[in-house]
C-alpha positions as CSV (number, residue, x, y, z in Angstrom):
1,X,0.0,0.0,0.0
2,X,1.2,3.5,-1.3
3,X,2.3,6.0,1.8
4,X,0.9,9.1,3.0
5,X,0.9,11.8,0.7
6,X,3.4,14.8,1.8
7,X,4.4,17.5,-0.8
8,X,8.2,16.6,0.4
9,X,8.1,13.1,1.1
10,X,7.0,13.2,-2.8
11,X,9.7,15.1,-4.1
12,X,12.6,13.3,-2.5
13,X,11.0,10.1,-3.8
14,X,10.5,10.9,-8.0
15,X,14.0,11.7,-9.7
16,X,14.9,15.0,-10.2
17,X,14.6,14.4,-14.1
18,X,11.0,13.0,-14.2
19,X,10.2,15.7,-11.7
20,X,11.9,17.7,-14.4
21,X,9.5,16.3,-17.0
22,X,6.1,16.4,-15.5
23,X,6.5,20.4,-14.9
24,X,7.8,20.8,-18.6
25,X,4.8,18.9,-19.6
26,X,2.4,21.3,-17.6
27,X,4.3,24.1,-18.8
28,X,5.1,25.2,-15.2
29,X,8.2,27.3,-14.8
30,X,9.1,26.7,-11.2
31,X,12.8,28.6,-11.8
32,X,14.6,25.6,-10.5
33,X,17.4,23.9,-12.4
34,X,17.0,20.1,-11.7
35,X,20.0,19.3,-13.3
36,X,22.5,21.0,-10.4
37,X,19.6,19.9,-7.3
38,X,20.5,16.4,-5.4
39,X,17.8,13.8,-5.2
40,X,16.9,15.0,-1.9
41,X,17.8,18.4,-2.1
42,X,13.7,19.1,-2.3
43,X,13.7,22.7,-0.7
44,X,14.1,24.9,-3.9
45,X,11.2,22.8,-5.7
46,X,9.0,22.9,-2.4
47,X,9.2,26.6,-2.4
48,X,8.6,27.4,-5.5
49,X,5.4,25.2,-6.0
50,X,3.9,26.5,-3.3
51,X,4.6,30.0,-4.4
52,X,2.3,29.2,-7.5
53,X,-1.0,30.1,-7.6
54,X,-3.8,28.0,-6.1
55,X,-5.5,26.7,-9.1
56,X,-2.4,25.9,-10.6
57,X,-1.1,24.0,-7.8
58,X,-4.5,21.9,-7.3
59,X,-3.9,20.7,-10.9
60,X,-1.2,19.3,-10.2
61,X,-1.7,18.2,-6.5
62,X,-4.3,16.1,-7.8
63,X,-2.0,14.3,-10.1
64,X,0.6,13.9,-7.5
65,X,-2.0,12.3,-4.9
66,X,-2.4,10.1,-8.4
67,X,1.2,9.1,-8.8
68,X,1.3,8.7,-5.1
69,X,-1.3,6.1,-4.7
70,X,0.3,3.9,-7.2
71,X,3.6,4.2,-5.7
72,X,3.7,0.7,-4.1
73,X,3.8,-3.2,-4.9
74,X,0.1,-3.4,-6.1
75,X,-0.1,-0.2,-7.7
76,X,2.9,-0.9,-10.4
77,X,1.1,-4.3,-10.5
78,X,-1.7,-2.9,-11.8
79,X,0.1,-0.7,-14.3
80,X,2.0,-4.0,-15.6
81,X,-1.3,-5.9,-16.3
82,X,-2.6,-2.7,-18.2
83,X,0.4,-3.5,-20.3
84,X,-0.1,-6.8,-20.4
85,X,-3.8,-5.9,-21.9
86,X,-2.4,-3.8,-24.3
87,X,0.2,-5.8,-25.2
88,X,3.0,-3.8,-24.7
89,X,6.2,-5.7,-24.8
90,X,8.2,-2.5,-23.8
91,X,6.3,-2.0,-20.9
92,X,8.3,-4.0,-18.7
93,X,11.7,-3.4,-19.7
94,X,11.2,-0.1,-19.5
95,X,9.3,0.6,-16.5
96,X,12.0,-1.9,-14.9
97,X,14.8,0.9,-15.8
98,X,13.5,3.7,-13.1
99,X,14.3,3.6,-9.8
100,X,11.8,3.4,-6.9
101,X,7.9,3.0,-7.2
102,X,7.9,6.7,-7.1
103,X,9.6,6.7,-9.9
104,X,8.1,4.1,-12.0
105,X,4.8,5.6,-11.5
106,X,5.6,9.0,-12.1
107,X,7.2,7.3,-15.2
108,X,4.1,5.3,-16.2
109,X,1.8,8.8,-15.5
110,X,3.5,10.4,-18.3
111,X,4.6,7.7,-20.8
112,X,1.7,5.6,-20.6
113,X,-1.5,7.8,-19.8
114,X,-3.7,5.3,-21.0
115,X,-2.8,2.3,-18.5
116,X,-3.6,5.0,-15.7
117,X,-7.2,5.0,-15.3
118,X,-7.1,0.9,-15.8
119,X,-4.8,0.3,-13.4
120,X,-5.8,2.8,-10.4
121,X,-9.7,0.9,-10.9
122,X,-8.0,-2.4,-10.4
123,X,-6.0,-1.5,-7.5
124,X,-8.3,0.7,-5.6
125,X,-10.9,-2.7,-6.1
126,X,-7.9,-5.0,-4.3
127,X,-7.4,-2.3,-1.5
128,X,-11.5,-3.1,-0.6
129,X,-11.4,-5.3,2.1
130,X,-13.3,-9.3,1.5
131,X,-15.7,-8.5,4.4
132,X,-17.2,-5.2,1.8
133,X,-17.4,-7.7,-1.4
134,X,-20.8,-9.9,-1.7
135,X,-20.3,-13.5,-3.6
136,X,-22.0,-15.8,-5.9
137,X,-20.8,-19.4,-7.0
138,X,-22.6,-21.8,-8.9
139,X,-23.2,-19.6,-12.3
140,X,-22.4,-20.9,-15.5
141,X,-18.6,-20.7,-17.1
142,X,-20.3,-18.6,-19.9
143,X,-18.1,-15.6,-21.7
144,X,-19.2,-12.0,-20.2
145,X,-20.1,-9.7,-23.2
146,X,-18.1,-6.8,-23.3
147,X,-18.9,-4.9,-26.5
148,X,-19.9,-1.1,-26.9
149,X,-23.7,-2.2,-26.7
150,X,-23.1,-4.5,-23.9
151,X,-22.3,-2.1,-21.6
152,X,-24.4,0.5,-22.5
153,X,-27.1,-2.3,-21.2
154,X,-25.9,-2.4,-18.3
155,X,-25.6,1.0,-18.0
156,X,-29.2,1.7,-18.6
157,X,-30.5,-1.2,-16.5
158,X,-28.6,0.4,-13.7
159,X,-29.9,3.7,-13.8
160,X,-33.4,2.2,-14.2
161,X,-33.5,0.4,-11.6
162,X,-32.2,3.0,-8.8
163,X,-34.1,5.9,-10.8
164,X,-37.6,4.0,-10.1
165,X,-36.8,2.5,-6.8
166,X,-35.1,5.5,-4.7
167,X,-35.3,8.3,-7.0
168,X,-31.5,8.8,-8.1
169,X,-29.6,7.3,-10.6
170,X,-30.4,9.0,-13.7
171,X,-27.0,8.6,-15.0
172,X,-24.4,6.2,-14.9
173,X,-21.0,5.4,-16.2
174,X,-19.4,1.9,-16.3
175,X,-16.0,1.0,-17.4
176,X,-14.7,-2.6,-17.7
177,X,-11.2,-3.5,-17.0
178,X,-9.7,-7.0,-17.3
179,X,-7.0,-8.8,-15.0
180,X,-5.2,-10.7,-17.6
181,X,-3.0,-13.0,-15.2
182,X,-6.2,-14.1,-13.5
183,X,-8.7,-13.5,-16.3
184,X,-11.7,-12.0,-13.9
185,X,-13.2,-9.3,-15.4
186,X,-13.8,-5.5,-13.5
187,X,-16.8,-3.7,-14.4
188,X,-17.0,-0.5,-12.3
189,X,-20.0,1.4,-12.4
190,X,-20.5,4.9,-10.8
191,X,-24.5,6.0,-11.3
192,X,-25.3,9.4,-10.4
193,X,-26.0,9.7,-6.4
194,X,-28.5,12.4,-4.8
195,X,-27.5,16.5,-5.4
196,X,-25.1,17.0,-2.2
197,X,-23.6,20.6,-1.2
198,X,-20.4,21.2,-0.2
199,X,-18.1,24.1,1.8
200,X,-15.5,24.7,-0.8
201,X,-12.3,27.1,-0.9
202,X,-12.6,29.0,-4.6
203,X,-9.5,30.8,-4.0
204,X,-9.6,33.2,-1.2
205,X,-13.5,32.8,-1.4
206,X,-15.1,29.9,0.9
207,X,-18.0,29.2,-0.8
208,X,-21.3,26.5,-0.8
209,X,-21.6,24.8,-4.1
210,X,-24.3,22.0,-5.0
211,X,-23.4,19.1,-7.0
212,X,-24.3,15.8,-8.1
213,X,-21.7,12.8,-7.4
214,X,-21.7,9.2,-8.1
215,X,-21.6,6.3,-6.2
216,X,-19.9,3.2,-7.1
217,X,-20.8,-0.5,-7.7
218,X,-18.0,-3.0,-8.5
219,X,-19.0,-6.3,-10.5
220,X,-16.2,-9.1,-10.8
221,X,-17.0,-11.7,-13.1
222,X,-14.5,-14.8,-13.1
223,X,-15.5,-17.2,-15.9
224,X,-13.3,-20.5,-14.7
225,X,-14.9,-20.2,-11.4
226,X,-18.4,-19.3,-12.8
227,X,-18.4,-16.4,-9.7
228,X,-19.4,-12.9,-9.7
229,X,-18.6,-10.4,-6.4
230,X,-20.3,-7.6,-5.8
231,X,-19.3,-4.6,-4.1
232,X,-22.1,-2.3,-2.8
233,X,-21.7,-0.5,0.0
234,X,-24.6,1.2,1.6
235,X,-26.2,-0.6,-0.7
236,X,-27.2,-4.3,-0.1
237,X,-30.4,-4.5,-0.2
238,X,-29.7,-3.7,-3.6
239,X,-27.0,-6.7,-4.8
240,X,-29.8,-9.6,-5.4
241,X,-31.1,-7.3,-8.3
242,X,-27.9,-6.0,-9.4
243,X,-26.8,-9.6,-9.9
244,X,-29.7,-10.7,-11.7
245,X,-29.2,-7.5,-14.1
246,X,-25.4,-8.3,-14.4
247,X,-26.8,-11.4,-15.6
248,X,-29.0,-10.4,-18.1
249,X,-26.8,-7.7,-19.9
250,X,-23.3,-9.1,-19.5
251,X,-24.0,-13.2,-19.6
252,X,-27.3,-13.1,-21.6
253,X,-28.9,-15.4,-18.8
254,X,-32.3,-14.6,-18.4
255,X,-32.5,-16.3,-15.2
256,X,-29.9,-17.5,-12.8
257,X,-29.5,-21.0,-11.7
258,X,-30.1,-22.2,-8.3
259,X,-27.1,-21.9,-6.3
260,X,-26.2,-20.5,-2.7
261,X,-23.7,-17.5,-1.7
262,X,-20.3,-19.0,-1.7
263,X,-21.2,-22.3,0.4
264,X,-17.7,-23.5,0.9
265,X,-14.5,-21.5,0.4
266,X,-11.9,-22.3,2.4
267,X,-11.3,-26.0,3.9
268,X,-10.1,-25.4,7.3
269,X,-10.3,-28.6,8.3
270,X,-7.0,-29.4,6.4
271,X,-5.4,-27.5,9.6
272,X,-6.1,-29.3,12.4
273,X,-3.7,-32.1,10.7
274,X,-0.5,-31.1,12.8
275,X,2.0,-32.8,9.7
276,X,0.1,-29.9,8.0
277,X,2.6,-27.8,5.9
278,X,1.6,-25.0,3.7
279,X,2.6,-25.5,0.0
280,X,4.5,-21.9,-1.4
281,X,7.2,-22.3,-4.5
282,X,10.6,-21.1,-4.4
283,X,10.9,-17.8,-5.4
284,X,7.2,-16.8,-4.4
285,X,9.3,-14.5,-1.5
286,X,7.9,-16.7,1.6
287,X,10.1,-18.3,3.8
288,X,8.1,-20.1,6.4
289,X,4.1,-20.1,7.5
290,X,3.0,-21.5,10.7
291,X,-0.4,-21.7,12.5
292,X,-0.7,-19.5,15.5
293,X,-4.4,-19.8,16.5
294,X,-7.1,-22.4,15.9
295,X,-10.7,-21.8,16.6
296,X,-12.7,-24.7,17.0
297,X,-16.8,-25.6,17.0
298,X,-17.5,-29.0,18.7
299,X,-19.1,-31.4,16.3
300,X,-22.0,-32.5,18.5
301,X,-22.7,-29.1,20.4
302,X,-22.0,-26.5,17.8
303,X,-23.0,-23.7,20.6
304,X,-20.1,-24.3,22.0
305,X,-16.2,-22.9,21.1
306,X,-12.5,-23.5,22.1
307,X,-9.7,-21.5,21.1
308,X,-6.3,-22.7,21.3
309,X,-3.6,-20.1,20.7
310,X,-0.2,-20.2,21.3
311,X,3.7,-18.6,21.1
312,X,5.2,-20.3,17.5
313,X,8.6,-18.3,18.3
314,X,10.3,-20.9,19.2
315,X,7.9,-24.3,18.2
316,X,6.3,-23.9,15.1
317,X,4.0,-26.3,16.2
318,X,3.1,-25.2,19.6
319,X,-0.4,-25.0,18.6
320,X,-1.2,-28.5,18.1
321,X,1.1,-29.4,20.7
322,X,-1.3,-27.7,22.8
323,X,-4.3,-30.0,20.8
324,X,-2.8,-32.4,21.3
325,X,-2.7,-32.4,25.5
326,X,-6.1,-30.8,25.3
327,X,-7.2,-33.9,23.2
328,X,-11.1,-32.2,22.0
329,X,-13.9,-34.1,21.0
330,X,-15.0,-34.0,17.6
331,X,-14.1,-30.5,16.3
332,X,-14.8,-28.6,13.0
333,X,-11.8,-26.0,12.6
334,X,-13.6,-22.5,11.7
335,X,-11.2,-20.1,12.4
336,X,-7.3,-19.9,12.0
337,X,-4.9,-17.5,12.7
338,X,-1.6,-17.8,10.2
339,X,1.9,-16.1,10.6
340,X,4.0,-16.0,6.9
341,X,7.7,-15.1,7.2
342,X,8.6,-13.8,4.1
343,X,12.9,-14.0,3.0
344,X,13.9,-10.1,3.3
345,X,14.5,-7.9,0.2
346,X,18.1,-6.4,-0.4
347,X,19.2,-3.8,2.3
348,X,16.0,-4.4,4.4
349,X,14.9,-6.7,7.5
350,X,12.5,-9.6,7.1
351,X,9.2,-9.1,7.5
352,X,6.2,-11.2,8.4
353,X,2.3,-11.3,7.6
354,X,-0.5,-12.2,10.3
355,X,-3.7,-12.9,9.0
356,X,-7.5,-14.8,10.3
357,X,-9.4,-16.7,7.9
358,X,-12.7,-18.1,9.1
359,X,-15.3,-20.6,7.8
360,X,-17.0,-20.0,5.2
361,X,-15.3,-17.3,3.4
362,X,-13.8,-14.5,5.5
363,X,-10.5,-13.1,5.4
364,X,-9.0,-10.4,6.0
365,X,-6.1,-10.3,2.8
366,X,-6.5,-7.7,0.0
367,X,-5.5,-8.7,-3.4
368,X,-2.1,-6.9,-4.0
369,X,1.4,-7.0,-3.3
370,X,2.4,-9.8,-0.4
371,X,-1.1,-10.6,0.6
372,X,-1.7,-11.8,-3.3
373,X,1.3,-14.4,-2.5
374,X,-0.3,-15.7,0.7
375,X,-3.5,-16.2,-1.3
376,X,-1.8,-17.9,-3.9
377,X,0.0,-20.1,-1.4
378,X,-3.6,-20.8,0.5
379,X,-4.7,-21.8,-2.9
380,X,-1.7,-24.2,-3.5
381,X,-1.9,-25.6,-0.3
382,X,-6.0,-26.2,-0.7
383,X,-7.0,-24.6,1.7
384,X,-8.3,-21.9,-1.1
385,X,-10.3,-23.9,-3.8
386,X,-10.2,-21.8,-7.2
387,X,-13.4,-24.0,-7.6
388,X,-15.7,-24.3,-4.2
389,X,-17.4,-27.6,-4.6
390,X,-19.0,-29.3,-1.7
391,X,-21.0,-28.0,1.3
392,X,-19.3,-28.0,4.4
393,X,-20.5,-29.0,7.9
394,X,-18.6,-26.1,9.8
395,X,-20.7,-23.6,10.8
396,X,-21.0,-19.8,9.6
């Protein structure tokens, strides 16, 4: 995840000569020669943009908040599948030439405009946390339709439905991106939300000024798994219908087969095996992962929890040492706790991941950088089906 954004902290992080090149591109004369300025010798550049005048510098602080947010693991991620979309065999080498995620993106913001949209959708999408996203298994592997007309269904469905049910909604935008590593496809929409007013700065004025912003709906569509997520916040009671439109306009179903919310994600059961060892290839970055909690729901009086927790620092399998004196009867595992140690990077320290997943479906990993590798390794050690099958006996 990108850092906080400091006018500074931003400077000293993008090369003097991209720095260089963004304000030549705006056609901003700051009166600062880059070429003689150190890399962190920000003080003449910080002065002089904030000596320029206000409209000028929210221009360009908005792009800078831009280049910021995509400063990070995830966020060059997302710029490489763009490239991967458009099929830009440059993309890589190049991007791999400029030091620092500052850099890269600052590079990508003014090289490759056209990823930039893509790839801040797809990463602000794997920045939402699981608990926000709503799930359906069980529909058939069918090709989404993505054509002009396609989405401008979908569009117009949108709008009509939140038009004639709560009055708002008259408009709406939706733009489809596509992961191609994974092959889900994004559909953002963003209909038109209820007229708001705001306290704005206009200058030296502080002023009140009415508006009409969108809201946003998210649709993930993953063909192998025959799944589509939802993301609608403040706006459940609204996903059932939103499915069934998604449905109609992207997969030409005009009704959707009987099937239940995500019934069985994550086996769990797999850990209460203590010669359990999770599966990660070399070179995925992970050094070790070790259980460090276990919830468990008794089989024949499901009211009724124990949690076994323990220190791993110095017995990786202290856990199910500890099961193993408590000696349970019958147990469904429904909760775990899991530590990942990941091999450190050149000049830096080790670092580690803790995590909870819990039965059916909830965990608390977002879909970039290192937590993408842990749900990879989940998914390689079957604990993660690609393809839920099965209902489960744990409970909820």
């Amino acid at each position: 995840m990108a850092s906080q954004y400091q006018h500074r902290q931003f400077f000293r992080r993008v090369p003097n000569a991209l720095l260089a090149q963004y304000f030549e591109r705006k056609a901003v004369d700051l009166g600062v020669d880059f070429g003689t300025l150190s890399e962190t010798g920000v003080d003449p550049v910080f002065e002089a943009f904030t000596a320029l005048a206000e409209h000028e510098q929210a221009v360009m602080e908005a792009d800078f908040l831009d280049i910021n947010a995509l400063a990070c693991d995830g966020g060059i991620a997302a710029l490489l599948n763009e490239a991967a979309f458009y099929r830009d065999e440059t993309f890589v080498g190049a991007i791999e030439a400029v030091d620092g995620y500052h850099g890269k993106s600052m590079w990508a913001f003014l090289n490759r405009p056209e990823y930039w949209r893509g790839a801040a959708s797809l990463l602000h999408a794997d920045n939402i946390s699981v608990s926000f996203w709503n799930k359906r298994n069980g529909l058939p592997p069918v090709p989404p339709n993505v054509e002009h007309e396609d989405i401008e269904r979908l569009e117009r469905a949108i709008s009509h439905y939140f038009n004639k049910t709560e009055g708002r909604g008259r408009n709406c935008k939706v733009e489809p991106y596509r992961k191609v590593k994974t092959g889900k496809e994004y559909f953002f929409a963003y209909p038109e939300d209820y007229g708001q007013s705001g306290v704005e700065w206009e200058r030296s004025r502080l002023t009140t000024r009415s508006r009409h912003p969108a809201f946003e709906i998210i649709f993930v569509y993953c063909e192998a798994e025959g799944s589509l997520d939802i993301y609608a916040p403040k706006n459940t009671k609204a996903v059932a219908e939103l499915r069934r439109i998604f449905a109609r306009t992207i997969l030409k179903l005009n009704a959707l087969p009987d099937g239940r919310i995500d019934n069985r994600v994550y086996d769990l059961d797999l850990l209460a095996d203590p010669s359990f060892e999770f599966q990660f290839p070399v070179g995925s970055g992970i050094r070790d992962a070790v259980v460090t909690r276990l919830r468990l729901t008794l089989r024949y009086a499901r009211e009724q929890r124990l949690v076994l927790e323990a220190n791993t620092q110095r017995n990786r399998k202290a856990v199910y040492d500890l099961l193993a004196q408590l000696n349970p009867p019958p147990y469904f595992v429904n909760q775990a706790s899991i530590k990942v140690m990941f091999h450190p990077e050149p000049g830096k320290r080790s670092s580690s991941k803790t995590f909870a997943i819990s039965y059916p479906n909830s965990c608390n990993l977002n879909h970039d950088g290192k937590d993408d590798l842990i749900r990879n390794m989940l998914a390689a050690s079957g604990i993660e089906p690609r393809v839920p099958s099965g209902d489960g006996d744990g409970d909820a």
